[in-house]
N, C-alpha and C positions, 0 to 999 in steps of 0.2 A: 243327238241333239240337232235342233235344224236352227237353231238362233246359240252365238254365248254372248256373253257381255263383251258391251263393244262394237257389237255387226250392226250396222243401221238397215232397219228393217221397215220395211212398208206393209200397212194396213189396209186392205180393203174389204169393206162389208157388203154384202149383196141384201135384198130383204124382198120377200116376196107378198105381192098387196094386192088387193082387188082395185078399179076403176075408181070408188069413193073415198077409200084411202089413197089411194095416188095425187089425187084433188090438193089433199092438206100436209102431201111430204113435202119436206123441207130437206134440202141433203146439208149435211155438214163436212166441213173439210178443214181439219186442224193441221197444223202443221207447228213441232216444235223443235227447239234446239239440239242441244249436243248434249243438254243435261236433263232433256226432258221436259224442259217449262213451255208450254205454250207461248207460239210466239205472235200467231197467226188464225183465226177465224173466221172461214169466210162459206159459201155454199158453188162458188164455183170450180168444178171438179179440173179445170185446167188453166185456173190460177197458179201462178207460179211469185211466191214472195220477191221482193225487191232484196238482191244481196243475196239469196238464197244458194246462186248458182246452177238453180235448173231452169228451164228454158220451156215458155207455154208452146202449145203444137199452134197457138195461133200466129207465134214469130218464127216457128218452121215457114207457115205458109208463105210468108212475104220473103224471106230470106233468098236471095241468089248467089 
């Protein structure tokens, strides 16, 4: 098994598109709770929810 119930696990999908479909993708990035319900909808991949407890790589940048 590489998952059981209980391991919080991350998704990532990759998709392979030519130039005019590239045009009209839209990326989605859900993110949801402990029980699974969506909590969060958004398209930027380094969003990071409010409370969430993980941290965007754009507040690495500023961080001293």
């Amino acid at each position: 098994h590489l998952v059981n119930p209980g391991d919080l696990v991350i998704l990532i999908a990759y998709g392979v598109m030519n130039e005019a479909e590239l045009r009209d993708y839209a990326p989605r990035v859900v993110f949801v709770d402990a029980d699974n319900n969506q909590v969060e909808l958004g398209s930027d991949p380094a969003h990071a929810p409010e409370g969430s407890g993980l941290i965007t790589p754009r507040m690495l940048s500023t961080a001293h």
